[in-house]
C-alpha positions as CSV (number, residue, x, y, z in Angstrom):
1,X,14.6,63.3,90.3
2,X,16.3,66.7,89.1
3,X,18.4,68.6,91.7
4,X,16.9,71.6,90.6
5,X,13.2,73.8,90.6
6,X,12.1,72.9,87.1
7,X,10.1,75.8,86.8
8,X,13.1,78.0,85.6
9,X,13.8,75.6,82.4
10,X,10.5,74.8,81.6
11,X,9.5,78.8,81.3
12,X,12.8,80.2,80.1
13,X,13.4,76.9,77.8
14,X,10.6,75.4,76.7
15,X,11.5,72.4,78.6
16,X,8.5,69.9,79.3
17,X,9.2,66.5,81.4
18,X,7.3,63.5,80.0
19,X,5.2,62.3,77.7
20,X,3.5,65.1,75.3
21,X,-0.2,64.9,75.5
22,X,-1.4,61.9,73.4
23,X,-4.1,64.7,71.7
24,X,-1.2,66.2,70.3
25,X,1.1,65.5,67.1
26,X,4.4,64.6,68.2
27,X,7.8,64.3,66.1
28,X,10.8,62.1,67.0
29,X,14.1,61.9,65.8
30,X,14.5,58.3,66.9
31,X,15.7,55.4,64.6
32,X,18.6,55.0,62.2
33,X,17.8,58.3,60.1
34,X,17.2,61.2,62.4
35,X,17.3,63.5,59.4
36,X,13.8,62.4,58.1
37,X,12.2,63.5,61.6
38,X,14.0,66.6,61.5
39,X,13.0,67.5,58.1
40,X,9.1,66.5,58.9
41,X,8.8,68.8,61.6
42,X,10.7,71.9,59.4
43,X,8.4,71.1,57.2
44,X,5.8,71.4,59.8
45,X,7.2,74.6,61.1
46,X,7.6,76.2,57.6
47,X,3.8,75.6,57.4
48,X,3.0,77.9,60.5
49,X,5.2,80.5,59.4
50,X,4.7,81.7,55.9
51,X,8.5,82.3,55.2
52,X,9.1,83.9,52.0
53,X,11.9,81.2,51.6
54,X,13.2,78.0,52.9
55,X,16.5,79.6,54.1
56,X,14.5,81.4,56.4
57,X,12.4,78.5,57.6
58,X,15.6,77.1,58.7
59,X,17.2,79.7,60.5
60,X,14.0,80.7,62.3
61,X,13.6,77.0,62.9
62,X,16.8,76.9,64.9
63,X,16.7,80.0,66.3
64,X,13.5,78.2,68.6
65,X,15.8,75.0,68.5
66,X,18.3,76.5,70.5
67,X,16.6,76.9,73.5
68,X,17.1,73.0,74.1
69,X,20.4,73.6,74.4
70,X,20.4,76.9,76.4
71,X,18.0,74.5,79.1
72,X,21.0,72.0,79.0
73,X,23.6,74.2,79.7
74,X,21.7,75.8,82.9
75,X,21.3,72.8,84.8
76,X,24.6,71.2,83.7
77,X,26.4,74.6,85.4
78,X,23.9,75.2,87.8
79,X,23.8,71.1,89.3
80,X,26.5,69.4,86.8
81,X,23.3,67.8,86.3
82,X,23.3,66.0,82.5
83,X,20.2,65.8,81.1
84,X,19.6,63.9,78.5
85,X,19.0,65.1,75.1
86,X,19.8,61.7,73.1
87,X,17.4,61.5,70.4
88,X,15.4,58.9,72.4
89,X,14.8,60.3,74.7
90,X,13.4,63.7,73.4
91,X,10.1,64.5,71.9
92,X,9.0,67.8,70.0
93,X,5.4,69.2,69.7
94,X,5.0,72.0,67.1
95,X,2.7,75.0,68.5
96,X,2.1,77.8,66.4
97,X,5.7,79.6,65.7
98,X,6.7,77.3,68.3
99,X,8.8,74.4,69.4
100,X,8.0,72.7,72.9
101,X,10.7,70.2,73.7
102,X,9.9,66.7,76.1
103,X,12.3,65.0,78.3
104,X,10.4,61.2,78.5
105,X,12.9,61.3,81.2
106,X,14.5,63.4,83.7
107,X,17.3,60.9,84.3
108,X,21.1,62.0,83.7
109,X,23.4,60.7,81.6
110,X,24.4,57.9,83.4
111,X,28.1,57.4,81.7
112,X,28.6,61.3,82.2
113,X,27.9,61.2,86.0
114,X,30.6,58.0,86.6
115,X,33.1,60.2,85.1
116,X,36.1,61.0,87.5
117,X,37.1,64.2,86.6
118,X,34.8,67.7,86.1
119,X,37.2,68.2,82.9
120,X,36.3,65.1,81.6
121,X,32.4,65.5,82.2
122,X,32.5,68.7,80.9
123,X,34.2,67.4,78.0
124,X,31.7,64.7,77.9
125,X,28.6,66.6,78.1
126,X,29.8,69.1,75.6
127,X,30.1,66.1,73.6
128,X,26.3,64.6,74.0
129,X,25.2,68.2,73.1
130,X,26.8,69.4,70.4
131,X,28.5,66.5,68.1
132,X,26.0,63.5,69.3
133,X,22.7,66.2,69.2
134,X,23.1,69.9,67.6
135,X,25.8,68.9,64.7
136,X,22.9,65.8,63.1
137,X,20.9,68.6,63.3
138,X,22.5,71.6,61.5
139,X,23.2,68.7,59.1
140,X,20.1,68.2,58.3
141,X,18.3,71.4,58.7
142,X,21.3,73.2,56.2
143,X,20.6,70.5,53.7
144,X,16.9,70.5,53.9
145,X,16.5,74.4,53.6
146,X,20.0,75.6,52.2
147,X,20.8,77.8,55.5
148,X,24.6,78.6,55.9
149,X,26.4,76.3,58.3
150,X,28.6,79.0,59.9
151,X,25.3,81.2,60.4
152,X,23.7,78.1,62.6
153,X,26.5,77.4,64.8
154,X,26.6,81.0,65.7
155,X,22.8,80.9,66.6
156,X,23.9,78.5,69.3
157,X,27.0,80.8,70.5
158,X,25.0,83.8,70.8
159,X,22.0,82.2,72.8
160,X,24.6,80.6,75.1
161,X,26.5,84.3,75.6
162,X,23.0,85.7,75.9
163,X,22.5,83.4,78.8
164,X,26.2,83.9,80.4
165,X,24.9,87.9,80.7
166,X,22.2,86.5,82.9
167,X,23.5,83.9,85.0
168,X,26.8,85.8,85.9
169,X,24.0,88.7,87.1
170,X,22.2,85.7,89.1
171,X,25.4,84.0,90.4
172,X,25.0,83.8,94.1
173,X,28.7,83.3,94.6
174,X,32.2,83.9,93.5
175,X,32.8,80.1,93.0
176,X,29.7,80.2,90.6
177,X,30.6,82.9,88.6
178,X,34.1,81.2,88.1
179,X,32.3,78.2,87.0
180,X,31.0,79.6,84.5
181,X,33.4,81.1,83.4
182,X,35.9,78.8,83.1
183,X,32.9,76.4,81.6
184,X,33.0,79.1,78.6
185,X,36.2,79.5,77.8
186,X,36.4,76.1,77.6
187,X,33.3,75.6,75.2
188,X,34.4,78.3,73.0
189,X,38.2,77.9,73.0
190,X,39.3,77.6,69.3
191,X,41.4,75.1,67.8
192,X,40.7,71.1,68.3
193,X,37.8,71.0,70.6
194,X,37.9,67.3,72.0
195,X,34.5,67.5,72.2
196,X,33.7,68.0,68.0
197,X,36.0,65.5,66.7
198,X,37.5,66.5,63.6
199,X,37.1,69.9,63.6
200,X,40.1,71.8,63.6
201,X,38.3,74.9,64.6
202,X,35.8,75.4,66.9
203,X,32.8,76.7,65.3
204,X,31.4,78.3,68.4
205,X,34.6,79.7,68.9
206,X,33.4,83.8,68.2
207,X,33.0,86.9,70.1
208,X,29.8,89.4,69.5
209,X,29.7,93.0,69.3
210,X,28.5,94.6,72.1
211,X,26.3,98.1,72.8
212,X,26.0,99.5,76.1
213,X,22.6,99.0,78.0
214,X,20.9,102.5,78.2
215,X,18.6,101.0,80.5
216,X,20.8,99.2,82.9
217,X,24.2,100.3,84.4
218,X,27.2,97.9,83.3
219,X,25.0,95.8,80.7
220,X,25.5,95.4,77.5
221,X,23.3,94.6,74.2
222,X,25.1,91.5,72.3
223,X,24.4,92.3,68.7
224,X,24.1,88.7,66.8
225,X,26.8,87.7,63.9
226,X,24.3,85.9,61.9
227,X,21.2,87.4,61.3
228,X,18.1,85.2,62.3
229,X,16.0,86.4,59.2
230,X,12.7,87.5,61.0
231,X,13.0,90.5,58.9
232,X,11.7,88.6,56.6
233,X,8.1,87.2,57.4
234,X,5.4,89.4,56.1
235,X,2.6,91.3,58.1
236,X,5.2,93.0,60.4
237,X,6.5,97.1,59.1
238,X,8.5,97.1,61.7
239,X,10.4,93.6,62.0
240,X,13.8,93.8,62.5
241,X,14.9,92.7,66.2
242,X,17.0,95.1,68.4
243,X,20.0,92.2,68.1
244,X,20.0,92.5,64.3
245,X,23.5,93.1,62.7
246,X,21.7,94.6,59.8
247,X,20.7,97.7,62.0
248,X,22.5,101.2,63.1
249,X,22.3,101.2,66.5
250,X,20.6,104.5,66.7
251,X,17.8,102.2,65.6
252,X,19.0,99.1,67.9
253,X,18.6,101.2,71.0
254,X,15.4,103.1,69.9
255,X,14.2,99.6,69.3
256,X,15.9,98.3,72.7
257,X,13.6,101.2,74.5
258,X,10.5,100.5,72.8
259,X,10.8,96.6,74.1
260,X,11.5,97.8,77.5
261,X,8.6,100.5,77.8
């Protein structure tokens, strides 16, 4: 049973817990080529879209993706609670310009839990996210739709910093906020991470530009590294996002404002 209200993962995060409704279609990434159920549902995606481009299918793809991970990173600070995103045991249900993620299960990762140290579970579940989960992935998605490697990685970074903004703002006690600190520095420190073997450099390892909040005293706007392309879908004359690097930011906070109104 999960330590935790659900509610806050399943509306922030798209999370759902069991089976997808049996009226629905339902992609899986289970079996010895996760790449071809990855592909299917881009595919599937791309179809709901009308992207000019398959570069853009991919990055707006995993621009939805990432909230998987953004869902797993709450509950592991939050509870030090793994979930488990192995490819068995996660299901995906494509809804409009949407992804909805299923957990058949809401059990943890058993071999993370029996871990002695918090270093070496964080190390652990760093590991089950991001080289066992996210890096298959970006494989496949990059090779499917010809999206830059470095520009996906930094999709992930810049949800997860995102998040930090908000649940250092929620943190309902010093020991918390140090948590997650220190949880951060450790997922974004630089060279070697243990938990991407053979990588010499992290590749979540960057910083993001920030603008100050002219709505709210001592926040900031992060402004993303890589753009996420929505700029380019047609119907919208006004589609850039107020995150977008491509922007002034006279137009980033007149955009920021208009979102907020």
């Amino acid at each position: 049973m999960l330590p935790l209200d659900p509610n806050v993962i399943v509306n922030r995060h798209k999370f759902n817990f069991g089976a997808p409704s049996v009226e629905t279609t339902v992609y899986s990434f289970e079996g010895t080529d996760p790449a071809v159920g990855i592909t299917e549902l881009v595919d599937r995606f791309a179809s709901q879209i009308n992207a000019p481009d398959n570069k853009t299918v991919g990055m707006l793809f995993w621009k939805r993706y990432c909230a998987l991970f953004a869902g797993a990173v709450y509950t592991w600070l939050h509870q030090r609670y793994p979930l488990d995103l192995s490819f068995q045991n996660v299901r995906f249900v494509q809804s409009g310009a949407n992804v909805k993620f299923y957990l058949l299960s809401d059990a943890p990762v058993t071999a993370i839990t029996l871990l002695q140290s918090e270093t070496e579970q964080d190390e652990a579940y760093l590991r089950h996210l991001f080289h066992d989960h996210a890096s298959q992935v970006i494989a496949a998605v990059v090779s499917h739709t010809g999206v830059p490697v470095p520009g996906m990685w930094h999709t992930i970074a810049y949800l997860l910093a995102h998040w930090k903004q908000t649940w250092l703002r929620e943190s309902p006690s010093e020991a918390f906020t140090s948590r997650i600190e220190q949880w951060f520095e450790y997922a974004t420190r630089r060279l070697e991470p243990d938990w991407l073997p053979g990588r010499a450099v992290n590749p979540m390892s960057c910083t993001f530009r920030a603008v100050e909040d002219p709505l709210h005293e001592g926040r900031s706007i992060l402004v993303r590294r890589a753009c996420c392309m929505n700029y380019r879908l047609p119907g919208d004359d006004d589609p850039y996002c107020y995150t977008c690097p491509l922007i002034t930011d006279e137009l980033r906070i007149k955009k920021f404002l208009e979102s907020h109104a």
